[in-house]
N, C-alpha and C positions, 0 to 999 in steps of 0.2 A: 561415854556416849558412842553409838556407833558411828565409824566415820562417815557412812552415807548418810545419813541424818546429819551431821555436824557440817556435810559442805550443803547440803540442802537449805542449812539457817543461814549459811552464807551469802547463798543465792537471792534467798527470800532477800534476807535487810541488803542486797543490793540492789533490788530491783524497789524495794520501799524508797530507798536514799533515792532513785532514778526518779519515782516520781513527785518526791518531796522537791526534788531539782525542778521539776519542772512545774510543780505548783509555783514553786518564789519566784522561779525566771521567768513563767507565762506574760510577766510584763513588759519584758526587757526589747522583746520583739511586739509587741503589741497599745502598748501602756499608750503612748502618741499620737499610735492612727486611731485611737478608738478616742481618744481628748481629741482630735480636730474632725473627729466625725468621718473619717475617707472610708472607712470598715463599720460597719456594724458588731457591736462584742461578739456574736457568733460567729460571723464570718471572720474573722479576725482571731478567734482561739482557733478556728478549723484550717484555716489559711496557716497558722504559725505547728500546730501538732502536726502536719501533713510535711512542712520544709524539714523541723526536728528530725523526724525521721528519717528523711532521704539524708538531710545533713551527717546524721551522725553512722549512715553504712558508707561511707564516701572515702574516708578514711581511717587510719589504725594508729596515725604517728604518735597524737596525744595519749591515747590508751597504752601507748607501749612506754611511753616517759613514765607514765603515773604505776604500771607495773613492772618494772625493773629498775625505772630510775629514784626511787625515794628511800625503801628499804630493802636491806638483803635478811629474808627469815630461811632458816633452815626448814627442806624438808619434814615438816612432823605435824601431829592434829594439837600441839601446842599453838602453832603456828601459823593454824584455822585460825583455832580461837581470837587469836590475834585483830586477824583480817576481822573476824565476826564486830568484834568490840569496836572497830574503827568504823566499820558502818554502822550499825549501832548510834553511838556519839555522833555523826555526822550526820543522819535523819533527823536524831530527837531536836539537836538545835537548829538547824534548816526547818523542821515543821514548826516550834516552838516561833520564831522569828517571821515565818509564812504568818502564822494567826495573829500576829503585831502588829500586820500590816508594814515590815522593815524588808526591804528589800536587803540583801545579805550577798557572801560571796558563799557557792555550794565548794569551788573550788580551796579555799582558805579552809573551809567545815573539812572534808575529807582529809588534806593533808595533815592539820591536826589534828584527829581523830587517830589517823594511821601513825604518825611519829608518836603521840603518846601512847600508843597499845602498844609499838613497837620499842619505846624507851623504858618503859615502866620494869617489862618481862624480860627484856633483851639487852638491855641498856645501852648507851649511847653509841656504840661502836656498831653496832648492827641498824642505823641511820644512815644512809647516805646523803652526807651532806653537801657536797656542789651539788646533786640534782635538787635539793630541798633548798640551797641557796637561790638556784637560778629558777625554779619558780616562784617564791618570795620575793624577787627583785622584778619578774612579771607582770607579779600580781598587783606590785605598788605602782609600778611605770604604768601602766594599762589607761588608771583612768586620767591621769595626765595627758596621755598620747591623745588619749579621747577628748577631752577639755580643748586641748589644742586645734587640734583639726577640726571640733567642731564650730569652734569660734571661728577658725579662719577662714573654713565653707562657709557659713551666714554672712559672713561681713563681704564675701566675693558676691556671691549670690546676690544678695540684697542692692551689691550696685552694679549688677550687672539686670537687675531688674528696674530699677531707677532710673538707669541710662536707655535701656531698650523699650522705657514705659509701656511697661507691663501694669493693664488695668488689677484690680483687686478681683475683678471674676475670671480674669483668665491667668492671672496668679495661681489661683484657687485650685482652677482645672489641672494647673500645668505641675503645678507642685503636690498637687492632690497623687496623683499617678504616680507622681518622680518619690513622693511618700509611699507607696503603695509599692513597690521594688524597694525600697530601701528598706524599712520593715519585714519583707518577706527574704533581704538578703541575710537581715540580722538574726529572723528564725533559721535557716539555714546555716551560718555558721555556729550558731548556737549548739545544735546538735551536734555539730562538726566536733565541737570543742568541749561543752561540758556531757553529755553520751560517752563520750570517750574514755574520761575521767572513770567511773565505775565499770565499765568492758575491763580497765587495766588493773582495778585490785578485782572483782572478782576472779579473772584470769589468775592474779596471785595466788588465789584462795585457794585455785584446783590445783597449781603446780604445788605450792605446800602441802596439800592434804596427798598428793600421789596421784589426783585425777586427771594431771593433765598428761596425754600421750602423742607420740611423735606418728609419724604416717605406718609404719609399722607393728605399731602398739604397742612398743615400748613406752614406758614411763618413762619422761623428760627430768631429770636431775639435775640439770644446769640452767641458773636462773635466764644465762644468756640467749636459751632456747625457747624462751616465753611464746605462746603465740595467742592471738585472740581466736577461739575457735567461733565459727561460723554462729551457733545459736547464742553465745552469747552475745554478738554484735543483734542478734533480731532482740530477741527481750529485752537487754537496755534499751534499743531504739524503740522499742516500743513503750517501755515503760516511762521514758520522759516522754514523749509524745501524748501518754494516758494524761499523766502529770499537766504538761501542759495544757490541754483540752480541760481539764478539771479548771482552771482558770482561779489564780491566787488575786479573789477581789479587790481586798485590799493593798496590796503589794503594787497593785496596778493603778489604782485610784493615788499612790503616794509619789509615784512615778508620772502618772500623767498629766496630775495639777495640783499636786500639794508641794512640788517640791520646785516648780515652773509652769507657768501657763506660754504654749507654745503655739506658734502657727504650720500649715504644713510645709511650709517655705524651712521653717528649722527643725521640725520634726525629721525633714527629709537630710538636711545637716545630719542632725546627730547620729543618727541611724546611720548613714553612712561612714559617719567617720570612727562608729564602732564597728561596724562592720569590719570594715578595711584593718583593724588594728588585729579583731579578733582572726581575721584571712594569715595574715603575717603569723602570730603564734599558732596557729594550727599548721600552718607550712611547716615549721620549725619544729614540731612538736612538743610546743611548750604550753601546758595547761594555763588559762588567764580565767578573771573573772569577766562571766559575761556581764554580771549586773555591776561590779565597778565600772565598767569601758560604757555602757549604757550613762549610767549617771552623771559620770566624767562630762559626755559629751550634753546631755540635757544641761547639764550647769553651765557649760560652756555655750550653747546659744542663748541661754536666758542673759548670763554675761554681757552679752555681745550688743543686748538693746541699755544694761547700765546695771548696778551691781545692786541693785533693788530690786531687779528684776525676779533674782533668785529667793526663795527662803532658806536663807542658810540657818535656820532653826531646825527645821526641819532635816534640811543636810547636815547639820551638826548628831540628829538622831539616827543616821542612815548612817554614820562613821563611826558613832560609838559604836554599833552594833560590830561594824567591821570590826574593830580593833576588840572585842571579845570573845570573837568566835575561832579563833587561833587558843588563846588562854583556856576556855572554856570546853570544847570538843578536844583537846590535849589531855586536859585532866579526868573528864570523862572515861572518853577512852582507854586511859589507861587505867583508871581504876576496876573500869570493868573487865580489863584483859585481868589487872592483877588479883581481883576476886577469884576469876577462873581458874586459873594461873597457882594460885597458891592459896586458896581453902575451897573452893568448891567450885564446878558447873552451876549448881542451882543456887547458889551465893549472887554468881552474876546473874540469870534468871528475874532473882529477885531486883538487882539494881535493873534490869530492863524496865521493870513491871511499874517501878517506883519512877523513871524516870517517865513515864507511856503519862502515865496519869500525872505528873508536871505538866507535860506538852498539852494536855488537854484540856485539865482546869486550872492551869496556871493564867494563863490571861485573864480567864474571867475571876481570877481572885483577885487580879490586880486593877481591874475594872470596879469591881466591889470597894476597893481600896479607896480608888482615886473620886467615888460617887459621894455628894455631902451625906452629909451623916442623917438629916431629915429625910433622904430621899431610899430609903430603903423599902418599899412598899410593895408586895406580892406583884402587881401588877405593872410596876416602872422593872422589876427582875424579869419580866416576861418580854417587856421593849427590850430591854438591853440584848437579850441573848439573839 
């Protein structure tokens, strides 16, 4: 294939993965204020795809961890294919989990997507493992941090509201607002931090394929010399911001009262205490999950009023998910590198094609699945869908 065409597939399924990100994470900043009512669902997707964007041109540190620090590929259109295959696997299950209604981590989806395209063809030594440890040990700590500090803002809060008897209406107003920043700070970092993520392998893409050049117009041969060039920071920022605006229904509904019914007294908790976690790893330039540090902290003020307050059923489906999407986008991934890789281009073609149409009638087979067996009637399949 030629190679202009071959980083142009690149481009596309990164900027696909950018808006699948921001399909699932449209909740993570939003899911709360629109359960206590402070936003309206419009204003509140346009409010959160407006911060995404500013968030994610603000900085480059994340995007430069995620392309130099997880694998080192050589120079070549082998090596495309690579990159192509790990976005790839990191869409289909990020979309696939978006139409679940499962809020997911997009960062965990990418990382292994990329180490199994990169293991399969390259094998394990062309991994970089402390960078691929030290985000893996991010991504677990995250929602702890978040659980933590959310709980411990509600339970300050709450009796610093007690003590300064604060009515239920001017609660409402005061915490209504203090939600209303807190939320817009969490869409903000959001971009900050998963935007980034996809800047830092497409940027891989081009330095592998030969396209990416230094100020002179030399081709760049040293992975060290990585840089995000300028339009790709606009099209990722824009494609999660599309993403987000697109607004992941369900994802949001699972987040904002299937999984805790919340006030905006701890709405404005949680949000902040994700925020603050997600500030820290993007200082650092260590990719986190936005929607683990989200959930962390939502369980962590429902917590905080007693431990029924939570559905942890429900949490128990928002973990499995987690813990298969590392397994899952790995093998993927790499299957599709190594199709390409060693029998064919159009080999893997055909596993895109095959996996496209999983993502799309896959839910609704398992809806079919889970419907009693009397209720199959032309008419109850037109509800459903």
């Amino acid at each position: 294939m030629d190679p202009m065409t071959l980083v142009l597939l690149t481009v596309i399924a990164g900027i696909i993965f950018d808006i699948t990100n921001g399909w699932n994470d449209s909740a993570n900043a939003i899911a709360t204020v629109i359960s206590t009512r402070v936003l309206r669902p419009w204003q509140a997707l346009v409010m959160s795809a407006v911060l995404n964007f500013v968030g994610a041109m603000v900085s480059i540190k994340v995007a430069q961890t995620m392309g130099v620090g997880v694998v080192r590929l050589p120079v070549e259109l082998g090596s495309l294919v690579t990159v192509l295959a790990a976005m790839i696997s990191a869409a289909a299950w990020v979309a696939w989990c978006t139409r679940l209604g499962l809020p997911i981590s997009c960062s965990h989806a990418l990382v292994g997507g990329l180490v199994g395209a990169t293991a399969f063809v390259g094998g394990w030594g062309a991994v970089q493992w402390p960078g691929v440890v030290k985000i893996l040990v991010a991504l677990l700590v995250s929602p702890l941090l978040g659980f933590l500090f959310a709980y411990g803002a509600v339970v300050l809060l709450t009796w610093l509201a007690y003590y300064m008897e604060v009515t239920p209406s001017q609660g409402r107003k005061v915490f209504g607002f203090m939600q209303l920043c807190s939320s817009s700070f969490v869409a903000f970092e959001h971009g900050k931090n998963d935007a980034q993520k996809v800047m830092g392998v497409v940027a891989l893409g081009l330095f592998v394929g030969g396209f990416l050049k230094d100020g002179s117009g030399r081709v760049i041969t040293q992975l060290d010399q990585l840089y995000i060039p300028v339009w790709v920071k606009v099209v990722c920022a824009s494609a999660i911001a599309f993403g987000t605006a697109i607004g992941g229904w369900r994802v949001i509904r699972t987040l904002g009262t299937r999984l805790a019914k919340i006030t905006t007294l701890e709405g404005c908790c949680a949000e902040t205490a994700a925020g603050a976690v997600l500030e820290v790893a993007a200082s650092m330039g260590v990719p986190v999950s936005t929607t683990h540090t989200i959930t962390g902290g939502i369980a962590g003020v429902g917590s905080a009023k007693g431990i029924r307050a939570v559905r942890w059923g429900m949490g128990a489906k928002i973990v499995y998910a987690w813990v298969f999407t590392l397994p899952v986008t790995f093998l993927v991934g790499g299957l599709l590198a190594w199709f390409a890789r060693s029998v064919s281009l159009t080999a893997m073609i055909a596993g895109v094609v095959a996996v496209t149409i999983l993502v799309v009638a896959g839910p609704r087979f398992v809806r079919l699945l889970r419907r009693p067996a009397g209720d199959l009637s032309p008419s109850s399949e037109i509800h459903a869908a």
